[in-house]
LUMMAR-631785 format. One record per residue (C-alpha): residue number from 1; residue in three letters; x, y, z. Coordinates in pm, 1 decimal, decimal comma. Example, Ala and Ser with C-alpha at 12.3 -4.5 7.8 and 13.67 -1.06 7.14 Angstrom:
1:Ala:1230,0:-450,0:780,0
2:Ser:1367,0:-106,0:714,0
END
This chain:
1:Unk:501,2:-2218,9:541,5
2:Unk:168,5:-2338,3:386,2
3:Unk:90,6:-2606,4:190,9
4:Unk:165,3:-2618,5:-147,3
5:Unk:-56,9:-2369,1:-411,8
6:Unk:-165,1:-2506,2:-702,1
7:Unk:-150,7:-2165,1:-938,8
8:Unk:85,6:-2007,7:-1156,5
9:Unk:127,7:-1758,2:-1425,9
10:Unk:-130,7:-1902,3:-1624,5
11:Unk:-399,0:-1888,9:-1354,1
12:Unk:-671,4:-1641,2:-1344,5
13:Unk:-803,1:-1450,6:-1097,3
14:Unk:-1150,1:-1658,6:-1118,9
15:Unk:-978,2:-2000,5:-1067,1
16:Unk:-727,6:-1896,0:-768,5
17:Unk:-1088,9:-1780,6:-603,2
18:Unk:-1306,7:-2128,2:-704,6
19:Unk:-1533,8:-2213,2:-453,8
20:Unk:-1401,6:-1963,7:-177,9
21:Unk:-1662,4:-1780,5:-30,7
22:Unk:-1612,0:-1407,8:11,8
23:Unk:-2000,5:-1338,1:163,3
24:Unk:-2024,7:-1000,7:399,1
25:Unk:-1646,2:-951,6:297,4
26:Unk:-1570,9:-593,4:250,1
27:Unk:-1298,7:-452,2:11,9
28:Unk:-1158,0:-153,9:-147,3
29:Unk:-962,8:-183,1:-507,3
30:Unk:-808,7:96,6:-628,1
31:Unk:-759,5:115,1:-1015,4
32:Unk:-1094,1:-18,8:-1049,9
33:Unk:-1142,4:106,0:-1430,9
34:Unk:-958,0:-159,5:-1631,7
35:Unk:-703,2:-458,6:-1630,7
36:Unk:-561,8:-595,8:-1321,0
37:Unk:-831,3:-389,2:-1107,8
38:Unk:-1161,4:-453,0:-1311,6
39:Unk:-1105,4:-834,3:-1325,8
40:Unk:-965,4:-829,3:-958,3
41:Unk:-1296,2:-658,5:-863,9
42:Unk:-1499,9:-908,8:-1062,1
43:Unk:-1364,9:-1233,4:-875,8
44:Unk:-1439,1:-1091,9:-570,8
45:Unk:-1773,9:-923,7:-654,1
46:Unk:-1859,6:-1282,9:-817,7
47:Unk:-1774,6:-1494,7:-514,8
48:Unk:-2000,5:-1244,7:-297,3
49:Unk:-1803,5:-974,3:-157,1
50:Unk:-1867,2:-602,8:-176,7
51:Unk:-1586,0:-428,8:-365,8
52:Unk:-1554,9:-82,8:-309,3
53:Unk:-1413,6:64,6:-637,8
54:Unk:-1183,3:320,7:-694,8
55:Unk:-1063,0:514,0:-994,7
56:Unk:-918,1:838,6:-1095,5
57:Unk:-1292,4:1010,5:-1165,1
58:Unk:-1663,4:863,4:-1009,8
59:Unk:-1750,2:826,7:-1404,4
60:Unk:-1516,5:516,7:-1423,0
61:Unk:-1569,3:382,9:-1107,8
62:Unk:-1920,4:385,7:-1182,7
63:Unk:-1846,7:215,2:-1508,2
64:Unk:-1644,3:-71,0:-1350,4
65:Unk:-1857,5:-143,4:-1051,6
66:Unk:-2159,5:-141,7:-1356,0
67:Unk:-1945,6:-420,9:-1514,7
68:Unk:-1866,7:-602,2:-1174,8
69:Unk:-2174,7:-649,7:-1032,9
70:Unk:-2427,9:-478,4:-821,2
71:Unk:-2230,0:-539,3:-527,6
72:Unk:-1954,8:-280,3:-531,5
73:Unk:-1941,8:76,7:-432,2
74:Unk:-1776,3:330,5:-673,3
75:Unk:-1570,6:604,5:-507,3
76:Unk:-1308,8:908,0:-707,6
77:Unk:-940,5:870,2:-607,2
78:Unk:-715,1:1002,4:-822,8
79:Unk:-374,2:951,7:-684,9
80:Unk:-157,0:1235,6:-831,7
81:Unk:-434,0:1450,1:-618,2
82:Unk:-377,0:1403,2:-239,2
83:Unk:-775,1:1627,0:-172,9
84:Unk:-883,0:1305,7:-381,2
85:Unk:-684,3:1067,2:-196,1
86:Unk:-803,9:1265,6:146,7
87:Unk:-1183,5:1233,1:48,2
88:Unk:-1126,3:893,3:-99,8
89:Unk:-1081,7:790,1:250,0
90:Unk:-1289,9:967,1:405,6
91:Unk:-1578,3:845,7:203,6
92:Unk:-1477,5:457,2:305,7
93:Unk:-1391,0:553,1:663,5
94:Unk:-1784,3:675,2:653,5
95:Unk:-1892,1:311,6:573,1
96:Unk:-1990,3:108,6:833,3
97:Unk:-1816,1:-174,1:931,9
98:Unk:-1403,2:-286,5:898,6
99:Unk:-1255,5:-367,4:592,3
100:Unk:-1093,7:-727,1:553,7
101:Unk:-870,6:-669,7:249,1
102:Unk:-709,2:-363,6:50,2
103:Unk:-615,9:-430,6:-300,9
104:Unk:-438,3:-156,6:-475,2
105:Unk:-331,6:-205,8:-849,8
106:Unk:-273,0:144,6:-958,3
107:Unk:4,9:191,4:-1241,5
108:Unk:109,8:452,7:-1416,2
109:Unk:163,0:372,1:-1751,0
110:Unk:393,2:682,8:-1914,9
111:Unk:601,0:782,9:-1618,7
112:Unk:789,9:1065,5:-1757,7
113:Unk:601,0:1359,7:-1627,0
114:Unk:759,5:1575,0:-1358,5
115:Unk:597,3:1877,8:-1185,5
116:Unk:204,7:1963,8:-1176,6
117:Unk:53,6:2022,4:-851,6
118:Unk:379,4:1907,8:-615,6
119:Unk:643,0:1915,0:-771,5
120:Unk:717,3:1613,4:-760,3
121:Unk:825,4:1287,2:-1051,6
122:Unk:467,5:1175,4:-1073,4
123:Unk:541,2:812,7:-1080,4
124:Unk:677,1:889,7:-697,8
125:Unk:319,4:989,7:-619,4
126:Unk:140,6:820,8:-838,9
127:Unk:275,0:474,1:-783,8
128:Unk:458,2:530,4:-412,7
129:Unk:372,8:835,3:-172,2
130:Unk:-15,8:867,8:-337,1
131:Unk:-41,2:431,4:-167,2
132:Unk:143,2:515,6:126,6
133:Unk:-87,7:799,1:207,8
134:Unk:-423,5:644,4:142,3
135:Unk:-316,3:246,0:271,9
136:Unk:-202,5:455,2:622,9
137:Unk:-497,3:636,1:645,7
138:Unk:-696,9:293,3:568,2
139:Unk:-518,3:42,2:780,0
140:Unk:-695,4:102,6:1085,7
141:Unk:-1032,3:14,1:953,0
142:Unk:-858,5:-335,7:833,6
143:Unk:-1060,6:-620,3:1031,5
144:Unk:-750,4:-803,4:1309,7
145:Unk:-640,8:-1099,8:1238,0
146:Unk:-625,8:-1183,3:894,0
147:Unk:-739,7:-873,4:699,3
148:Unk:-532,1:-798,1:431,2
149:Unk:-313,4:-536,8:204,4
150:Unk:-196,3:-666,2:-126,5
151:Unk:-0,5:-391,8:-326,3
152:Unk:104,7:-444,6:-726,4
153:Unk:462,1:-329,8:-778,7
154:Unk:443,9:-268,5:-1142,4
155:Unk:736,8:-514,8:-1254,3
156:Unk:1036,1:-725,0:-1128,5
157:Unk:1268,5:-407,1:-1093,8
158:Unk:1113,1:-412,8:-727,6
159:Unk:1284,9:-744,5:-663,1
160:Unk:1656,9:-508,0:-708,2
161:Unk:1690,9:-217,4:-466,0
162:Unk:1858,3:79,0:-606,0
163:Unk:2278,2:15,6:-553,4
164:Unk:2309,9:346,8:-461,5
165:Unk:2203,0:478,6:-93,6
166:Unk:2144,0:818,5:-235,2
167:Unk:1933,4:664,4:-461,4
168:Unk:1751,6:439,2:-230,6
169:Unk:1668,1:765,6:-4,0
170:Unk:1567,4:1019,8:-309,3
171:Unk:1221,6:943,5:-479,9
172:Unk:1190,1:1229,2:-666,3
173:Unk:1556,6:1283,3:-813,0
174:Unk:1657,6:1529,2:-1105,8
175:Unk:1920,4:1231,6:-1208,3
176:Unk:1636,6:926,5:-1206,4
177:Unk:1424,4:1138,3:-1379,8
178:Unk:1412,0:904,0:-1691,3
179:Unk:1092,8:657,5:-1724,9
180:Unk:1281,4:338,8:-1745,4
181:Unk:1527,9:488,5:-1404,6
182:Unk:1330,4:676,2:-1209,0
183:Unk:1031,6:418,9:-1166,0
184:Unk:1296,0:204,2:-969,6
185:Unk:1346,2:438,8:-636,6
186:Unk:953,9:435,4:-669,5
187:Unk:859,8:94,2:-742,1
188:Unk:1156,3:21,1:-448,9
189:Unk:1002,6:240,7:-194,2
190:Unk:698,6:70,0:-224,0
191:Unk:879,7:-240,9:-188,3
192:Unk:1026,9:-159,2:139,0
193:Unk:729,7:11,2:259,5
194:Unk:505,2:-326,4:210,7
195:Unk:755,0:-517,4:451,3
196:Unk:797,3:-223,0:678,1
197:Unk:391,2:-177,6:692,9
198:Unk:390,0:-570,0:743,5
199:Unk:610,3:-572,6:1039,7
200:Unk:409,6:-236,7:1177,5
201:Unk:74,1:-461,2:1153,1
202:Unk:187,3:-801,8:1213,0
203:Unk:71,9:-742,1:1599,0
204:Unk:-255,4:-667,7:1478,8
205:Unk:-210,5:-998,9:1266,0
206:Unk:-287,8:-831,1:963,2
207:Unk:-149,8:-994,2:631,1
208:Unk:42,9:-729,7:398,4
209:Unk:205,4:-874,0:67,3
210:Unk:372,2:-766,8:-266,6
211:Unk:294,1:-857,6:-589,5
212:Unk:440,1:-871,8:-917,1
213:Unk:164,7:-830,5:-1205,0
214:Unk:399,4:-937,8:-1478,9
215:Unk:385,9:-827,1:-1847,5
216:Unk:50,4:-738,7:-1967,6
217:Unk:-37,8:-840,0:-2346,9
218:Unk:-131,8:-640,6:-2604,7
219:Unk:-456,4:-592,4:-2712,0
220:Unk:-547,5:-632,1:-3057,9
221:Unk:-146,7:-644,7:-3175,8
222:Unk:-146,2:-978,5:-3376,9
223:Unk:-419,3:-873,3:-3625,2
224:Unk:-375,9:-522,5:-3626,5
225:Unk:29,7:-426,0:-3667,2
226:Unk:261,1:-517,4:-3927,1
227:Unk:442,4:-852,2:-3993,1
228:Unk:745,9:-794,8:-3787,4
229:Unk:564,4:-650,0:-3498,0
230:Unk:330,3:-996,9:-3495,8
231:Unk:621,7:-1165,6:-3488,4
232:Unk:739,5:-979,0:-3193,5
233:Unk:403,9:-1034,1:-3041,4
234:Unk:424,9:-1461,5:-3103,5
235:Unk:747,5:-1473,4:-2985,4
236:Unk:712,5:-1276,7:-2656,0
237:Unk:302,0:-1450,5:-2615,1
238:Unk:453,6:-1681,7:-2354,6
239:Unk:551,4:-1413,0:-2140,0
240:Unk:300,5:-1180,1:-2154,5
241:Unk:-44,6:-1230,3:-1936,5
242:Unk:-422,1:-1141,3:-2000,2
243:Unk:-610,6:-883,0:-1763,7
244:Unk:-762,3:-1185,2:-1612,6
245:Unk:-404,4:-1363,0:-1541,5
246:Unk:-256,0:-1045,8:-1439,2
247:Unk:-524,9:-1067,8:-1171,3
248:Unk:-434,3:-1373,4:-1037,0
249:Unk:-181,7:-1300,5:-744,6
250:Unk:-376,5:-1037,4:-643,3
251:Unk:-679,5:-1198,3:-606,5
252:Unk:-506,0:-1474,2:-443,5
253:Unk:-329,7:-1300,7:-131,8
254:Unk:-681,4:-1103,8:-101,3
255:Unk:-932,5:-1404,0:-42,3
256:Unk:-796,0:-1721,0:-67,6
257:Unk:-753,8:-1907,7:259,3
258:Unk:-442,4:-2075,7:97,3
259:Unk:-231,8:-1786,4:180,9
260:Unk:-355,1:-1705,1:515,6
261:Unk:-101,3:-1617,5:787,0
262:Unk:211,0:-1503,4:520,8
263:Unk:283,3:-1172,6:574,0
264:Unk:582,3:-930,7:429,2
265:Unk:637,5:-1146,0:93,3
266:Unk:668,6:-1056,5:-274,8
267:Unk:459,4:-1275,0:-515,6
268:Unk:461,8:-1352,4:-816,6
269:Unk:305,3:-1606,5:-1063,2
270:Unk:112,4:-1726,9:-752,5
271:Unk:447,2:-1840,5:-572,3
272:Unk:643,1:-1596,7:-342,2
273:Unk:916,4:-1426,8:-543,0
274:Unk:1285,5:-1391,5:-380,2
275:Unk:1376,2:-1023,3:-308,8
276:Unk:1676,5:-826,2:-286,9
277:Unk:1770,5:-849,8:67,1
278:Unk:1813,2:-460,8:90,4
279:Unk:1460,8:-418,1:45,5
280:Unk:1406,1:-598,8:381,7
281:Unk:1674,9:-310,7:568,0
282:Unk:1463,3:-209,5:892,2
283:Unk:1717,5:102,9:926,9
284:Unk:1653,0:224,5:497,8
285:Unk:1254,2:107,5:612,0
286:Unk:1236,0:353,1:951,1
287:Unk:1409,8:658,4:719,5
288:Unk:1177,1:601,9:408,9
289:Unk:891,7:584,4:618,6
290:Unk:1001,3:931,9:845,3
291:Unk:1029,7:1101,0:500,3
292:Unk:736,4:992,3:297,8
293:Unk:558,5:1116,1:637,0
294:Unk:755,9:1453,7:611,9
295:Unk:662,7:1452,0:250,7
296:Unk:279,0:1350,3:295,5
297:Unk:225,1:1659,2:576,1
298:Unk:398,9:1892,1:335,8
299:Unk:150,5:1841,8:21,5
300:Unk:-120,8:1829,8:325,8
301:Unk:-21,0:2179,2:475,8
302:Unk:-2,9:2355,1:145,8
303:Unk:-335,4:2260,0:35,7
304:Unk:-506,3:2329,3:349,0
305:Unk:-299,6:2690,3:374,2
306:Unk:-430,8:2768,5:21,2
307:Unk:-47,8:2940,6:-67,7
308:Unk:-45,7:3187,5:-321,2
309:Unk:260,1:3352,7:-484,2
310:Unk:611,9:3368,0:-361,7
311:Unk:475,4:3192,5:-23,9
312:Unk:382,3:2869,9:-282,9
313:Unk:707,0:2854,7:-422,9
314:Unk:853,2:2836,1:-80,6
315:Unk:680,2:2559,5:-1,0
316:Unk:737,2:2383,4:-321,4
317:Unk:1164,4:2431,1:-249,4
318:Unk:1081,3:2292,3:128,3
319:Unk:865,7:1997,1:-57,9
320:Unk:1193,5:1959,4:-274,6
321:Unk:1458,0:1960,7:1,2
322:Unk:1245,2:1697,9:183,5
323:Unk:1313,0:1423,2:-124,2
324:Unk:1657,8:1540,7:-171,5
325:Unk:1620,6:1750,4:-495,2
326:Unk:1856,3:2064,5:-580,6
327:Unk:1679,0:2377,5:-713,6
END
């Protein structure tokens, strides 16, 4: 282990970075356009590295790397659109140079949408198989021996693997469809994945770590909504976090040298966060990975094929069959 660290939930992403330089580092955040993202982004922008943005369209990522600093880099991912995701990457496998840390704080926050383009729960892609394509692609271009991939889970239901092996195996079920259910099997997968990726890398000695934003607080909810929704608000205050606090862990396990060599750990507060021990399954890891592969080449094939017709729905039942879901 590594000496004590002095943060907590109260820390901000600013403090856990004090005096650490970050000059020629090179970074990508995804969900560059607000909260956890934008202030990550600004810590690292303000202690010298270049940030290269990312956010659903160029407009926002143009607006947050405006707001960070002049050095950042603004690039369009949106992650329920795997072209995006493709020429996300491509346009940061174009830059010059390795990458020594990839941040990704992408939420979704109203889950319950099911469908669109793949057919697919879109907090699976959004939050899950949309990482796990574009952090693959990436990892290559991550410097050796101590770059590193931070990943937000969302919340603590990534700390509790799904009971139920079905469950653990499906992302995309008809039966988790509901918001507050089916983000676990996502949040989950991403869970394992992180370790899994972590033991994939750890040759390399590249650092890959989970993190736990915790509960974001309200904007504007004391002054604005009525007496027993401020009261609500006061009571739950000491559990909720600012942008800037949100920020915190991940700006700690992407710069500060207090963290270097711990790999394959969830975080949160600061302080690595005990996890369910069936996230850490090497056997559930290997099949997850196999399938989000399987699922990945799928979406990939179908765009590049162009399918019209009865020939698209095919492929949308052999997308579905892949993540276990009955017509």
């Amino acid at each position: 282990m590594t000496q004590s660290i002095p943060f907590g939930a109260r820390s901000t992403a600013d403090q856990v970075l004090a005096g650490v330089d970050l000059t020629r580092k090179r970074m990508v955040v995804t969900g560059c356009r607000s909260g956890i993202g934008l202030e990550t982004m600004k810590a690292l922008v303000a202690n010298g590295a270049h940030v290269i943005g990312l956010a659903q369209t160029l407009e926002d990522a143009r607006a947050a790397c405006d707001a960070a600093g002049n050095w950042s880099t603004p690039i369009a991912c949106d992650f329920a659109d795997f072209d995006s995701i493709g020429s996300a990457a491509d346009s940061i496998c174009d830059l010059p140079g390795p990458l020594d840390a990839i941040i990704t704080t992408t939420e979704l926050a109203n889950p319950s949408v099911r469908g669109g383009r793949y057919d697919i729960e879109l907090q699976s892609v959004v939050e899950y198989i949309g990482h796990f394509a574009l952090v693959n692609r990436l990892a290559e271009r991550v410097r050796n021996n101590g770059g590193r991939i931070v990943m937000v889970c969302g919340d603590v239901i990534a700390n509790r693997a799904p009971a139920d092996q079905a469950a653990r195996d499906d992302l995309g079920s008809r039966h988790l469809y509901e918001p507050l259910v089916s983000g676990g099997p996502a949040k989950s997968a991403l869970a394992i994945y992180a370790k899994e990726l972590s033991r994939r890398l750890a040759a390399r000695g590249v650092l890959v770590n989970l993190f736990d934003a915790g509960i974001i607080r309200a904007a504007g909810l004391d002054e604005d909504a009525g007496w027993t929704r401020r009261m609500i608000a006061l009571i739950a205050r000491p559990f909720t976090k600012s942008a800037a606090q949100r920020a915190a862990t991940a700006a700690l396990l992407a710069a500060s040298p207090q963290v270097a060599g711990i790999s394959g750990e969830n975080w949160s507060n600061c302080q690595i966060s005990p996890a369910d021990p069936l996230l850490t399954d090497e056997i559930v890891a290997k099949r997850l990975w196999d399938t989000s592969e399987q699922i990945v080449f799928a979406i990939r094939a179908a765009n590049r094929i162009g399918l019209q017709g009865a020939a698209q729905e095919r492929a949308a039942a052999d997308r579905r069959s892949l993540i276990g879901v009955a017509d």
